[in-house]
Backbone as a chain_set.jsonl record, in Angstrom:
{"seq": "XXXXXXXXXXXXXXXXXXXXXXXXXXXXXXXXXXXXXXXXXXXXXXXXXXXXXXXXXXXXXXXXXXXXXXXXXXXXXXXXXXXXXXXXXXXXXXXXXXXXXXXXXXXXXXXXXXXXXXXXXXXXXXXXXXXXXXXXXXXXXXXXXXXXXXXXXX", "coords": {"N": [[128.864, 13.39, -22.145], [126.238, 11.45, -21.968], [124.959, 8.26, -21.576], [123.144, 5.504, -22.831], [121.237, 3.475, -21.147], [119.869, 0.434, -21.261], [118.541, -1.038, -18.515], [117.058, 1.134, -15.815], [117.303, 1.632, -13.103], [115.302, 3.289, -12.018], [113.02, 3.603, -13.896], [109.363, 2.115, -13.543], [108.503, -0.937, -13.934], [106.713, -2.639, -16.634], [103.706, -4.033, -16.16], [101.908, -5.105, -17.722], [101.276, -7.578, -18.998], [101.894, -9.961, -17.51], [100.252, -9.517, -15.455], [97.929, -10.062, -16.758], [97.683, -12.793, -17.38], [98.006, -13.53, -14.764], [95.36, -13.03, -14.33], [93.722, -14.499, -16.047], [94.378, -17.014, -15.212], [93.435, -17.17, -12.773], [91.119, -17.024, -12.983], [90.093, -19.349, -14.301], [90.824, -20.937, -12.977], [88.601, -20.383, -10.637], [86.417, -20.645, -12.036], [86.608, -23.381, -12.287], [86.476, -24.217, -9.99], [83.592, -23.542, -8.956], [82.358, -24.797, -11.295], [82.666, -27.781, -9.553], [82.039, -27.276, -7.156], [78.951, -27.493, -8.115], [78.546, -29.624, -9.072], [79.135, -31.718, -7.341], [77.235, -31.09, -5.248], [74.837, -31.103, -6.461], [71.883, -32.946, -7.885], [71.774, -36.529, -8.609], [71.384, -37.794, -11.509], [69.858, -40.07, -11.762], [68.549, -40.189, -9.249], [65.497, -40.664, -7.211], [63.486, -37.679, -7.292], [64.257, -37.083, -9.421], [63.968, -39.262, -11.622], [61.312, -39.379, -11.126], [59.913, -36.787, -11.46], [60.149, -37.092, -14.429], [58.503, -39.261, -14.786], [56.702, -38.754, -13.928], [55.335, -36.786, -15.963], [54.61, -38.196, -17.386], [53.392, -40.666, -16.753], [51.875, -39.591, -14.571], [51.073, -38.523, -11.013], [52.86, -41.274, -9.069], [54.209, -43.897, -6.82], [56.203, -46.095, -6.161], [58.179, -49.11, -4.929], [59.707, -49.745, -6.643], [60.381, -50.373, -10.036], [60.288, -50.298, -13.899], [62.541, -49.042, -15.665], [62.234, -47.979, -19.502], [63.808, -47.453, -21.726], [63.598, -46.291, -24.753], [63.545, -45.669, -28.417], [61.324, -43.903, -30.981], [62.828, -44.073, -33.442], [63.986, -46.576, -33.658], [64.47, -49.506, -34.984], [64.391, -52.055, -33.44], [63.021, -51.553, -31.057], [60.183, -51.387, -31.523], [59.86, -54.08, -33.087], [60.047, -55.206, -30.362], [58.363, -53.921, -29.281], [56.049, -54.903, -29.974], [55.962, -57.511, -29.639], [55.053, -60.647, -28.327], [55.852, -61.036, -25.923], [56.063, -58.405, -24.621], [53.808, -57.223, -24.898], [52.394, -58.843, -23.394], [53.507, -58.43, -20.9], [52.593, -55.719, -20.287], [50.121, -55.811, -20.278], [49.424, -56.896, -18.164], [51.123, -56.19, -15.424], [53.125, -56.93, -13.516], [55.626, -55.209, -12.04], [56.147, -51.953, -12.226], [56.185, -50.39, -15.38], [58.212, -48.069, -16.853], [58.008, -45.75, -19.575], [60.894, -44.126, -21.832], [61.641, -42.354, -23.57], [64.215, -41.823, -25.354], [65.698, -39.804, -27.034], [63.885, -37.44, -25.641], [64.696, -36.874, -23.129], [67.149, -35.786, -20.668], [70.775, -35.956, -21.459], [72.103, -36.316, -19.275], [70.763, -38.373, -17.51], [70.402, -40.856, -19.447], [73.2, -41.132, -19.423], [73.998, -42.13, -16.716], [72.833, -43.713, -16.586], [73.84, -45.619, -17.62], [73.582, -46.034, -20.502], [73.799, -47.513, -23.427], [72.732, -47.691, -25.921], [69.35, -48.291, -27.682], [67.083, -50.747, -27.703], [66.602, -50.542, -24.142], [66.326, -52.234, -20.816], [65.7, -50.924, -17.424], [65.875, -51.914, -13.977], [65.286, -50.751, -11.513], [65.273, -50.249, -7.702], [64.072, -49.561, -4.463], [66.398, -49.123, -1.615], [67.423, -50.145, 1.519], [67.788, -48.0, 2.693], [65.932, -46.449, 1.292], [66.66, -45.239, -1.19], [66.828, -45.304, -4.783], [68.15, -47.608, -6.374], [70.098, -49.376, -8.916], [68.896, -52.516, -10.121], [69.716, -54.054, -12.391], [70.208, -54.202, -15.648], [69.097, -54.462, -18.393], [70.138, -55.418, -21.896], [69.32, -55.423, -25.401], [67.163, -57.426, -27.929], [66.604, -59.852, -27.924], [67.044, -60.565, -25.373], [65.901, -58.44, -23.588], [63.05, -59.506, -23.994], [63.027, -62.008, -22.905], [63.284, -61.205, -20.166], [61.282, -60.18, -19.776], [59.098, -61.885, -19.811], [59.846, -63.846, -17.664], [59.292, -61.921, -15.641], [56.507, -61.83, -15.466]], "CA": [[128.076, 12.575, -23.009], [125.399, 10.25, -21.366], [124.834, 6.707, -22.27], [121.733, 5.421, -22.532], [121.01, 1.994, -20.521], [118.427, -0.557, -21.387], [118.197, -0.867, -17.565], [117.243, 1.908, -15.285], [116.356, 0.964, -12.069], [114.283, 4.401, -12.072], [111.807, 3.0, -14.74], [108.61, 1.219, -13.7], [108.356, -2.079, -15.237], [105.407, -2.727, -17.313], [103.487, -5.892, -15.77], [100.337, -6.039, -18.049], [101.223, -9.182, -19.128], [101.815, -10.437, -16.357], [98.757, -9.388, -14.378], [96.891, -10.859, -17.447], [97.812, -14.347, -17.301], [97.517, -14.075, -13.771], [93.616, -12.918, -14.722], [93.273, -15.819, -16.888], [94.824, -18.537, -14.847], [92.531, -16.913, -11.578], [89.309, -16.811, -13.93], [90.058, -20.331, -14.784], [90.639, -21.71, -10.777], [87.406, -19.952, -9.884], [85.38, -22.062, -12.876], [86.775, -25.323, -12.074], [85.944, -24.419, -8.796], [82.608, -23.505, -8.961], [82.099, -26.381, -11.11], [83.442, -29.152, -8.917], [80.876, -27.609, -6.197], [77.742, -27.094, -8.238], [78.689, -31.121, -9.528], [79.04, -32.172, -5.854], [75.624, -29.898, -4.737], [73.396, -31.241, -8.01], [71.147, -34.526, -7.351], [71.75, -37.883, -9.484], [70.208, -37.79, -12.582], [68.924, -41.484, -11.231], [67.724, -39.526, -8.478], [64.249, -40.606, -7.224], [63.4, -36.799, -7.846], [64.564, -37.085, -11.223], [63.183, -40.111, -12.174], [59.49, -39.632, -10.775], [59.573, -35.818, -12.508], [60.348, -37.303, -15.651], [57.526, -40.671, -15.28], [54.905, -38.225, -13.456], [55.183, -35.584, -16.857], [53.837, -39.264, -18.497], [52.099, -41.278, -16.045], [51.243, -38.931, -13.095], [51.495, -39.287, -9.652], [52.717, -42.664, -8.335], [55.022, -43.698, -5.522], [56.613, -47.518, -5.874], [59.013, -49.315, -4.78], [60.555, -50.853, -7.689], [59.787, -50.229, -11.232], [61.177, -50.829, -14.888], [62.165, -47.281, -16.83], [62.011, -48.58, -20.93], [64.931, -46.859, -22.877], [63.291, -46.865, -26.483], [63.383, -44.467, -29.17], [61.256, -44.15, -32.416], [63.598, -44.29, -35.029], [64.924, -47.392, -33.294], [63.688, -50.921, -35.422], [64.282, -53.452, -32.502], [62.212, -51.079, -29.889], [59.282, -51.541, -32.494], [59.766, -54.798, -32.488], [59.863, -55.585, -29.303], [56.692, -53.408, -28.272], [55.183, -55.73, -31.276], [56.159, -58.993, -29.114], [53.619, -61.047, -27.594], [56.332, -60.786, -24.144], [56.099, -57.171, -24.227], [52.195, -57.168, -24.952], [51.746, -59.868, -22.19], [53.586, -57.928, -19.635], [52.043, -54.638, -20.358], [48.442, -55.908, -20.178], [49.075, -57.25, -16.234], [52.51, -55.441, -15.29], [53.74, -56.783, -11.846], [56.042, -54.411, -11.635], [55.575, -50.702, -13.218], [57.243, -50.068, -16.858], [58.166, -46.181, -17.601], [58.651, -45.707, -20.902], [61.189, -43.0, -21.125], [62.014, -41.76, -25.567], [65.658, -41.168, -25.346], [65.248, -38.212, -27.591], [63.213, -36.344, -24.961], [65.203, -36.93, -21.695], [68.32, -34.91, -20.95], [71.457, -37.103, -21.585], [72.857, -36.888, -17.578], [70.01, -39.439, -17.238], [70.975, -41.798, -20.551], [74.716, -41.365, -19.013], [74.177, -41.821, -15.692], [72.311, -45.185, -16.499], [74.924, -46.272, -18.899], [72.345, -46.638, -21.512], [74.645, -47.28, -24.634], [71.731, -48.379, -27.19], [68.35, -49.005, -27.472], [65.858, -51.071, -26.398], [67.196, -50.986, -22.648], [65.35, -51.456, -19.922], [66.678, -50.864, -16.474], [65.479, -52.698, -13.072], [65.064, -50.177, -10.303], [64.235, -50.644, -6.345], [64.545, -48.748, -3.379], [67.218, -49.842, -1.131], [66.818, -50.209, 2.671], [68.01, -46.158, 3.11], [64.814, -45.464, 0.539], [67.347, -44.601, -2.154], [66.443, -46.016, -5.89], [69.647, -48.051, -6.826], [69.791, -50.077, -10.074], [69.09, -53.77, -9.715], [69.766, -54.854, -13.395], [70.284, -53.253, -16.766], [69.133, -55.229, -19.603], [70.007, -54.881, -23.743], [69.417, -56.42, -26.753], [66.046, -57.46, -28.522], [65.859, -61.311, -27.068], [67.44, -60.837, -23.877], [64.381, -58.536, -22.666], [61.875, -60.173, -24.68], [63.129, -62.984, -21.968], [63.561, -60.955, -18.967], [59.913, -59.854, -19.822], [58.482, -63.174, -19.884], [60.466, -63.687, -16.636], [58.725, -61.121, -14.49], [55.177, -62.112, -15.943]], "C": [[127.344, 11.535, -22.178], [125.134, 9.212, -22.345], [123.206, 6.261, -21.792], [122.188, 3.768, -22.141], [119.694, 1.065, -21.086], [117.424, -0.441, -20.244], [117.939, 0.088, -17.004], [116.155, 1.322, -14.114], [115.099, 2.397, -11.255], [112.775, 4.485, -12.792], [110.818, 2.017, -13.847], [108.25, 0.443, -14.434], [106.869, -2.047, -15.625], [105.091, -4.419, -17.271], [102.259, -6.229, -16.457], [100.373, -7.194, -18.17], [101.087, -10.343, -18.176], [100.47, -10.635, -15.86], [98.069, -10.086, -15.729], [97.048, -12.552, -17.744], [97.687, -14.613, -15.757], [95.855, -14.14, -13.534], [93.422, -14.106, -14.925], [93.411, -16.856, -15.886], [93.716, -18.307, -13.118], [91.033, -17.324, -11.821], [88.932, -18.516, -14.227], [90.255, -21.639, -13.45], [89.544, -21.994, -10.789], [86.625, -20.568, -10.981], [85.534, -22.846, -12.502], [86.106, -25.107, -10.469], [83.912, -24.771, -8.063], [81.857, -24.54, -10.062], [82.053, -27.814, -10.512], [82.007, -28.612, -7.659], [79.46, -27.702, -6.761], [77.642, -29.408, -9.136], [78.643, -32.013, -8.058], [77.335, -31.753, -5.487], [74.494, -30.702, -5.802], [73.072, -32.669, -7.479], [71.955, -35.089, -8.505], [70.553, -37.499, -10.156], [69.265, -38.774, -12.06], [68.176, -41.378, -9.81], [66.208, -39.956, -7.98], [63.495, -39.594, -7.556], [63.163, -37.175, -8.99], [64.074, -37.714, -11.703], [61.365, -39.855, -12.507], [59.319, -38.261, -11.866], [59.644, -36.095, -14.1], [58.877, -38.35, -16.211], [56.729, -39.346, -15.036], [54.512, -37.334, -14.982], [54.132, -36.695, -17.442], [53.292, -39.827, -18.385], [51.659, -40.844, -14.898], [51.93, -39.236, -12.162], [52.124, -40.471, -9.12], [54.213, -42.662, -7.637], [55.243, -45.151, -4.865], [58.176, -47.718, -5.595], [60.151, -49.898, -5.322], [59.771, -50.511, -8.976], [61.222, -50.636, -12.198], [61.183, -49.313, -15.791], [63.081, -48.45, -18.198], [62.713, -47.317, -21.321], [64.241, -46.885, -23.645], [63.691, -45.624, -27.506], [62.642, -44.95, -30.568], [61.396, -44.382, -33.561], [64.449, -45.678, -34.556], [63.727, -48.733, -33.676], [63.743, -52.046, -34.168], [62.983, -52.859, -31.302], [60.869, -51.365, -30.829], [59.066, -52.893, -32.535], [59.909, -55.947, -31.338], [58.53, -54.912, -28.757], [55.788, -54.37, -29.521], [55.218, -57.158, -30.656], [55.026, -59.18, -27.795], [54.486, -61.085, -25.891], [56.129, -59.268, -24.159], [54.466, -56.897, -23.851], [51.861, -57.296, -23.631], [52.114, -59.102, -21.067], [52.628, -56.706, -19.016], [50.989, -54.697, -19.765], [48.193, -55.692, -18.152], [50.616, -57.086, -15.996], [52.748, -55.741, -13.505], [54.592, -56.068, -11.105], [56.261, -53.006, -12.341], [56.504, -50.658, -14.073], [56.933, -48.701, -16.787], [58.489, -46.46, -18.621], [59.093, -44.489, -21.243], [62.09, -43.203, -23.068], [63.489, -41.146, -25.397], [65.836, -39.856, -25.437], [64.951, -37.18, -26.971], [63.321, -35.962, -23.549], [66.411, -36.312, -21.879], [69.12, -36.295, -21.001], [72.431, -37.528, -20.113], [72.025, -37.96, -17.497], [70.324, -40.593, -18.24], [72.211, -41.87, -20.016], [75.037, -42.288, -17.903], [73.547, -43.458, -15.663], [73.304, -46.191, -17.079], [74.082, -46.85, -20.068], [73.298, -46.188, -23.234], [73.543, -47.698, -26.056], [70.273, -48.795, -26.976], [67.406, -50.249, -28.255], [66.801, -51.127, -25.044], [66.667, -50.782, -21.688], [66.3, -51.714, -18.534], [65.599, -50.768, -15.121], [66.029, -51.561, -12.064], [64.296, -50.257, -8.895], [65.071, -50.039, -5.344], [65.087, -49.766, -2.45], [66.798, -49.356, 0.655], [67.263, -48.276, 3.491], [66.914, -45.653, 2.138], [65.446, -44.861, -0.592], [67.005, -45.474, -3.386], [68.006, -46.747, -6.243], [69.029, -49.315, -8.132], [69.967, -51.675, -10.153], [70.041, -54.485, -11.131], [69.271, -53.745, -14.835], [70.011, -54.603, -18.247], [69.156, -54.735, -20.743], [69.621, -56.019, -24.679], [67.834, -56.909, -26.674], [65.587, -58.986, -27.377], [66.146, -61.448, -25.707], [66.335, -60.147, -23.017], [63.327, -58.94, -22.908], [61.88, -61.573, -23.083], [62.864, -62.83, -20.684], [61.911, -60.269, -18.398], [59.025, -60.796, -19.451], [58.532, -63.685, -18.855], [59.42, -63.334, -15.707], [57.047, -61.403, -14.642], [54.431, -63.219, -14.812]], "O": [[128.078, 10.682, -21.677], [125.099, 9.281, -23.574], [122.461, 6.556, -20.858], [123.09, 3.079, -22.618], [118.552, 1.519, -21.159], [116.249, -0.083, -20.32], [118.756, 0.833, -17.544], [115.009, 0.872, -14.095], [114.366, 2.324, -10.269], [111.773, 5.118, -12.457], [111.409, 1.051, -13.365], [107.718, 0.726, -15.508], [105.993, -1.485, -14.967], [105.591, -5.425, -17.775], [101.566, -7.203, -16.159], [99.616, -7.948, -17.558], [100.353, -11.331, -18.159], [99.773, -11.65, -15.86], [97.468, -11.06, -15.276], [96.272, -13.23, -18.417], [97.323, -15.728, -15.383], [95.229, -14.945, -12.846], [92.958, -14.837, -14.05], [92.449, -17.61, -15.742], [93.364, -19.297, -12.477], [90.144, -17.772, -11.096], [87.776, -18.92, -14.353], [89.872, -22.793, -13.257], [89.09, -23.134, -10.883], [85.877, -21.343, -10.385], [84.52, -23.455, -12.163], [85.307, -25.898, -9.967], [83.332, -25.558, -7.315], [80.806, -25.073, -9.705], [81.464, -28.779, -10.998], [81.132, -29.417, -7.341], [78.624, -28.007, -5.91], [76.676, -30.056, -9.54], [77.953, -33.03, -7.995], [76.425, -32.567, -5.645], [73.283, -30.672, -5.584], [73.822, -33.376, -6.805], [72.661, -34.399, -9.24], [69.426, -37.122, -9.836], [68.074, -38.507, -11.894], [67.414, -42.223, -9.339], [65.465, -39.27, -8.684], [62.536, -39.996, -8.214], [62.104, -37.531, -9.506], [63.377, -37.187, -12.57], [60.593, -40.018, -13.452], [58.743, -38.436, -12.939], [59.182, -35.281, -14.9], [58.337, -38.364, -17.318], [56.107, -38.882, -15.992], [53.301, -37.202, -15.159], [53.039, -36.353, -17.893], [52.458, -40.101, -19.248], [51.056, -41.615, -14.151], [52.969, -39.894, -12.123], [51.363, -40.667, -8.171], [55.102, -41.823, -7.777], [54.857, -45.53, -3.759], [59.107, -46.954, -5.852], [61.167, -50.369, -4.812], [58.549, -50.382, -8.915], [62.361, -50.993, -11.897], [60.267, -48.708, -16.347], [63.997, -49.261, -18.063], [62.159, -46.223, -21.218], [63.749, -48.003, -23.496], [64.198, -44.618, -27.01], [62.999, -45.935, -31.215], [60.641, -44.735, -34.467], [65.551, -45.855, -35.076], [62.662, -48.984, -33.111], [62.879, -52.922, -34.198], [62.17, -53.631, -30.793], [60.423, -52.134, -29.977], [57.995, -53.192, -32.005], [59.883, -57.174, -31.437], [57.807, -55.412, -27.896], [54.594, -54.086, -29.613], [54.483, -57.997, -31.177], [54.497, -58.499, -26.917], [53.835, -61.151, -24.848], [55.966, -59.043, -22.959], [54.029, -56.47, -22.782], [51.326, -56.49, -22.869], [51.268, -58.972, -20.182], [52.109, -56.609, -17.903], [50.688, -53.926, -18.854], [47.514, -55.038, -17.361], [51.33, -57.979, -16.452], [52.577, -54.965, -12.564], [54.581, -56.072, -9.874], [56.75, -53.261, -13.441], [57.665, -50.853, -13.714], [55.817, -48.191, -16.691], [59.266, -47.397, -18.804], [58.284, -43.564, -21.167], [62.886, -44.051, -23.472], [63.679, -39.932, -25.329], [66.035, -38.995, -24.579], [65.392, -36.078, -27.296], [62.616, -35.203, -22.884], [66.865, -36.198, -23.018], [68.632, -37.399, -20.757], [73.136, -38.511, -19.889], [72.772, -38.928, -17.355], [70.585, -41.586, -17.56], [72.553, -43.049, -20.109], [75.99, -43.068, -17.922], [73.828, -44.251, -14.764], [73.374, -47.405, -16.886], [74.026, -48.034, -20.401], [73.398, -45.14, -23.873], [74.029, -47.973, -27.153], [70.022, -49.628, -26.105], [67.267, -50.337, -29.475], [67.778, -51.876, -25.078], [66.372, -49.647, -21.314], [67.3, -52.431, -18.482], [64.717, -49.912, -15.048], [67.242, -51.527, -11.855], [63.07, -50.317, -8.805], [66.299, -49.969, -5.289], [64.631, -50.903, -2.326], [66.044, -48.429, 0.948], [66.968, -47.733, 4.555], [66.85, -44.426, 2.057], [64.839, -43.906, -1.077], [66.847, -46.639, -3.022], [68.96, -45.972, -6.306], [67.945, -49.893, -8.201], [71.109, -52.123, -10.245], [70.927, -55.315, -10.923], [68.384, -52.9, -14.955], [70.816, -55.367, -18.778], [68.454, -53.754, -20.989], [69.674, -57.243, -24.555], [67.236, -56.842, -25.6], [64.73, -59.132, -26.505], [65.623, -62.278, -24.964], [65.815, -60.708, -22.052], [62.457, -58.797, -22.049], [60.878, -61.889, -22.442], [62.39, -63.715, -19.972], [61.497, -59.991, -17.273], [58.112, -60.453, -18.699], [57.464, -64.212, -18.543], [58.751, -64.153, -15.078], [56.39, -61.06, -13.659], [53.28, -63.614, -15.003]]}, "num_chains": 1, "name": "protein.A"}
C-alpha cells in the first residue's frame, strides 16, 4: 500500500508567485530609478531657459539681467485691481526694470511650484548672480505690499 506525501522532494515547486512579486518589486526599482535620474538630468523650471521660453512666446527676444515675472490670473479680483492702480500704471509706462507677465493658468505648474507662488498677484524679483545663473532676489504677495514695492522701484 503506498502513502501519499504532501512532500516529495521529486516534485518541482511551483514559483510563479514568487517570480511575480519579484517582477513587480524589479519593475518598481527600475521606475524610481529612472525617475530620480530624469529629475536630477531635467533643468529648473526657474531656469533661465525656462523662463526666457516662456517671456519670449509673449515679449520676444530679450536678454536682461534682472527682471520682474507678474504671477496674475484673470479670474483673480486683486490682480485687476492692482493692474487698475496708478503704482502699477506708473511703473509700466517707464519700467526700470522689465515686468513679465506670466497667467498662471497658462504656465506649467513646476514653474508656479518651483517659485513658491501660493496665490495671486505675486510678483517675483529675479537677477543673475555672479555665475550668470537667475536666482530669486525677492518674492512679493498681497495687493498693498506690491502696489508699494512698485512705487519703490519707480
Amino acid at each position: 500500500m503506498a502513502t501519499y506525501s504532501r512532500y516529495n522532494p521529486n516534485q518541482k515547486k511551483d514559483n510563479r508567485f514568487r517570480n511575480i512579486v519579484i517582477g513587480i518589486v524589479g519593475a518598481i526599482v527600475l521606475l524610481t530609478l529612472v525617475l530620480v535620474i530624469i529629475n536630477a538630468v531635467s533643468p529648473s523650471p526657474l531656469a533661465e531657459a525656462n523662463v526666457n521660453k516662456y517671456a519670449k512666446e509673449v515679449y520676444g527676444e530679450r536678454s536682461d539681467d534682472e527682471y520682474l515675472i507678474y504671477f496674475y490670473s484673470e479670474t483673480c479680483a486683486y490682480c485687476q485691481q492692482l493692474q487698475q492702480s496708478s503704482e502699477y500704471k506708473s511703473y509700466i509706462a517707464n519700467p526700470e526694470i522689465p515686468l513679465y507677465k506670466l497667467d498662471v493658468l497658462n504656465i506649467p505648474d513646476n514653474i508656479i511650484r518651483k517659485a513658491n507662488i501660493t496665490g495671486t498677484p505675486t510678483i517675483v524679483h529675479m537677477r543673475k548672480n555672479a555665475k550668470g545663473k537667475y536666482e530669486i532676489v525677492r518674492t512679493v504677495s498681497a495687493l498693498d505690499n506690491i502696489r508699494n514695492y512698485l512705487a519703490n522701484l519707480s
